[in-house]
N, C-alpha and C positions, 0 to 999 in steps of 0.2 A: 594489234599491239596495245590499243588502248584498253580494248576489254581484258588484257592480262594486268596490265596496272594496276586498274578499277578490283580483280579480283584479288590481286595480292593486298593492296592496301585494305579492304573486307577483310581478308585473312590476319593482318599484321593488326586491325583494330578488335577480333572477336574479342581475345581476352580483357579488353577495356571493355566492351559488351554485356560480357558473364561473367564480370568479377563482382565477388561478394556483396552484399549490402552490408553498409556498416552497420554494426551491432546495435542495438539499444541501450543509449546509456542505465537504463531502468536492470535491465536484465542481469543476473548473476545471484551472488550469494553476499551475504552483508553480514558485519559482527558489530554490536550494538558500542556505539562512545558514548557510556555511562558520563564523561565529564562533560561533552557537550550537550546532553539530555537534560531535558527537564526534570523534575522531583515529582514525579505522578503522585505520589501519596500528597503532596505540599498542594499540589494541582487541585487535586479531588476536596481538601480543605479547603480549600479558597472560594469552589461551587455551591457546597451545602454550609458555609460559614453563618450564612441566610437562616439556614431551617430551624426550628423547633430545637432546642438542647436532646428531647429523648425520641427522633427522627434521625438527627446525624449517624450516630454507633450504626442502622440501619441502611442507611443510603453509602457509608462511607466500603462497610463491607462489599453492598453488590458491587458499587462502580468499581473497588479495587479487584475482585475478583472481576472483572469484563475487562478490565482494562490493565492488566499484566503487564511488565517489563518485561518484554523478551528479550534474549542474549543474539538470536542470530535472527537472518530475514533474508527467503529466496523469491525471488521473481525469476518465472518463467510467460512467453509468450507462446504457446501452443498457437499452432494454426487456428484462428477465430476465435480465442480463449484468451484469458488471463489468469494464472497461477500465482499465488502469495502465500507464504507459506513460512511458519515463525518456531523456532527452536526443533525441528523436525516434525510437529503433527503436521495431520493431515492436511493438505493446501486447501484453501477456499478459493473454487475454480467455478469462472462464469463467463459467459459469453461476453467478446472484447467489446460489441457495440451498445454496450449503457443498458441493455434489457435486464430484465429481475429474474431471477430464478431462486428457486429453495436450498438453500446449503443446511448444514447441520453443525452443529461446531461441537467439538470433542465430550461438550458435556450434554450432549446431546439435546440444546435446545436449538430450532429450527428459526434461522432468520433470511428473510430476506436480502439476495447479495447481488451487488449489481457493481460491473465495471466497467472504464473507460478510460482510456489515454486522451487528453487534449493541452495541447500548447505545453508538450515536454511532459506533463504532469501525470501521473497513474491515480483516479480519482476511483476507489472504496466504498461504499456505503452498504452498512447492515443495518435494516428495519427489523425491531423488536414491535411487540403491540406497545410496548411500555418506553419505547426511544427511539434514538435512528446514532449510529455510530459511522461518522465520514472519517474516513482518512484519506490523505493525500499525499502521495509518495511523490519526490523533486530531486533531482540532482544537480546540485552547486559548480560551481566552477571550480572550486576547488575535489569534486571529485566524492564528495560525501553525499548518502544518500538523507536527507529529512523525509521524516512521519508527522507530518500533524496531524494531531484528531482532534475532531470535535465533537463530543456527544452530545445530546440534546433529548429534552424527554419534559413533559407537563408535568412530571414529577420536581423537577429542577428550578432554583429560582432563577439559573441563568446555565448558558452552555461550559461543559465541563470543556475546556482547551490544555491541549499539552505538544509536545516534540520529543519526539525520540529520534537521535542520530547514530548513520551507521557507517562504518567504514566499508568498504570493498574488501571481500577476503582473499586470501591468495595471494 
């Protein structure tokens, strides 16, 4: 009698067992809140404000071109991987435990891309020979996802910082 208990109580706990793991708040699809975002162009003035008057026009063009305002942003967790992935190109996809690997980015220059989730955070980083680009992707309690990046480069008289926020889509 007792070993029929013992099996039904087994039985009546498996689906507490095998049920789901809850989601990742990181995961999903994002649409950019231009009003809670930073001014990246205002951002990018603020870094090279420093430089040479006929160096800025130079410096201000690459970082705005590297450093784009996108409209939307997906995160996928692939089995061992991390996916990020911004207005539909192609995803920058790297192994989940922090190691570097070669990604290519749209315009086909080759940076080193390395990721990691620690303490809630999806932590970014692309090495150029010329900089390093960290982002740091967080979700608030209120349900919004932040981007902080910071760029960094010997070219720079100090780190370019900015935030992009996104809302959840759907």
């Amino acid at each position: 009698m007792l070993d029929r208990r013992l099996a039904l109580a087994a039985l009546a706990a498996a689906p507490l067992l095998f049920a789901a793991a809850p989601a990742d708040p990181l995961v999903g699809n994002w649409t950019l809140d231009a009003a809670a975002s930073d001014d990246v162009g205002a951002a990018v003035d603020k870094a090279i404000a420093p430089m040479n008057f006929a160096i800025r026009p130079i410096a201000k063009s690459r970082l705005m071109k590297t450093n784009p305002v996108y409209k939307t942003l997906g995160i996928t967790l692939p089995p061992g991987k991390i996916s990020v992935s911004f207005d539909g190109y192609p995803p920058a996809v790297g192994p989940a435990d922090g190691s570097t690997v070669k990604w290519k980015r749209r315009d086909g220059e080759v940076l080193d891309l390395s990721n990691r989730i620690a303490g809630g955070q999806l932590i970014q980083t692309f090495g150029a020979p010329d900089g390093t680009r960290k982002n740091v992707y967080s979700v608030g309690a209120d349900g919004r996802m932040t981007m902080a990046a910071t760029v960094t480069s010997s070219k720079l008289p100090k780190p370019l910082t900015y935030k992009l926020v996104f809302r959840k889509a759907g």
